[in-house]
C-alpha atoms as one frame of an Amber mdcrd trajectory, in Angstrom:
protein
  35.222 -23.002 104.377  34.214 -19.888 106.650  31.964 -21.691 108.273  31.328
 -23.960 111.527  30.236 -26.378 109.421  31.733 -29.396 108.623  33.257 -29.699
 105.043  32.088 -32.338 102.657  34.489 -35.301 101.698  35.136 -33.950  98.671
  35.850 -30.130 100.078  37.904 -31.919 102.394  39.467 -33.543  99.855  40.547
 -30.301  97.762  41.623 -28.261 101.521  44.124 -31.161 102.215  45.711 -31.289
  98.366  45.955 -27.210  99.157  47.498 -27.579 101.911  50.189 -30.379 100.947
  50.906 -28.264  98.212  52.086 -25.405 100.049  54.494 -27.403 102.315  57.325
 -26.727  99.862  56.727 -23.573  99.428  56.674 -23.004 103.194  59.947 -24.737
 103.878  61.431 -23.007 100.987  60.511 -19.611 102.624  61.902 -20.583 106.079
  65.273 -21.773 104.690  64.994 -18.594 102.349  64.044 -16.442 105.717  67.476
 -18.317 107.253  69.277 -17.675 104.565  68.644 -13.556 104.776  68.892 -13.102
 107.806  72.656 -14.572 108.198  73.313 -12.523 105.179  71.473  -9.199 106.917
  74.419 -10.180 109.673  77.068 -10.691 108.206  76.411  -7.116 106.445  75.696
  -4.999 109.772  78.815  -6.283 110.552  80.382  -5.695 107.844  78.526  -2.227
 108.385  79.697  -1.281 111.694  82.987  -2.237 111.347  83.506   0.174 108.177
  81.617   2.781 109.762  84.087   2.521 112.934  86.782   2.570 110.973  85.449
   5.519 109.097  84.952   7.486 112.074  88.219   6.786 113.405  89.952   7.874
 110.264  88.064  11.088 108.927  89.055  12.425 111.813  92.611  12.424 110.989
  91.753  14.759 107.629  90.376  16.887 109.668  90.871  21.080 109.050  92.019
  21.616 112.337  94.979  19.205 112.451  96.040  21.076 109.683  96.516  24.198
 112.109 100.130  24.715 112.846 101.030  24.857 116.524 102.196  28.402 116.799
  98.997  29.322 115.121  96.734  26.880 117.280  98.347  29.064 120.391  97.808
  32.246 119.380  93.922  31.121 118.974  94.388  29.896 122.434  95.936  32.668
 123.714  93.491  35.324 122.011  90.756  33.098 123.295  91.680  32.265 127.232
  90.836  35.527 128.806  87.423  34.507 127.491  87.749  30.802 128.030  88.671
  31.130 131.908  86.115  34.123 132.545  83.386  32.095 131.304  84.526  28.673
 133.351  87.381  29.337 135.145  89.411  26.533 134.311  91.408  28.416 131.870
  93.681  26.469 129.636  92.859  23.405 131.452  89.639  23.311 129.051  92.168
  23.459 125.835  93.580  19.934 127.393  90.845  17.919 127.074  89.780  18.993
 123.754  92.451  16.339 121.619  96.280  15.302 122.332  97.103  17.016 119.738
  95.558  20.274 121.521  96.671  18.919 125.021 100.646  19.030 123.618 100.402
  22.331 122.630  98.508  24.077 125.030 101.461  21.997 127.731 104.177  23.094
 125.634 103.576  26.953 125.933 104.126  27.676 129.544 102.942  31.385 128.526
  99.915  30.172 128.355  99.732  29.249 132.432
């Protein structure tokens, strides 16, 4: 059979009853194949959607929402001299950090 020869009849024979044989095996494997990869996804997007959601939400537990506001200013205002030596925006960099940063850096005009 590794050869450039031509098989006998009755090699022949045996190679072609091999080879029917492994027709429903074949097909099997290429609905299986199908099969596995609509399941692989349906689960990366089953995946992605709870990792969005995940990322969206863990953010709400985070420590520093738990910072009061009066607190959160007196870290900004301890920290601005620094803040607007360094880029000269001074508490215009607080903004753009969160809105929850953003509404307390705007509602503390001592802070401008």
């Amino acid at each position: 059979l590794n050869s450039n020869e031509v098989p006998l009849d009755s090699e022949s024979a045996l190679l072609a009853s091999a080879i029917a044989k492994t027709g429903p095996r074949v097909t099997f494997l290429e609905k299986e194949i199908l099969r596995l990869q609509d399941r692989l996804k349906r689960l990366e997007e089953e995946h992605a959607a709870l990792s969005a959601y995940r990322a969206q939400n863990t953010a709400i537990l985070s420590p520093l929402r738990q910072i009061p506001p009066k607190l959160l200013f007196e870290i900004f205002s301890r920290t601005l001299p620094s803040v607007s030596e360094a880029k000269g925006d001074g508490p215009w960099l607080l903004t753009h950090i969160s809105s929850y940063w953003q509404a307390v850096a705007l509602s503390n005009p001592s802070l401008w």
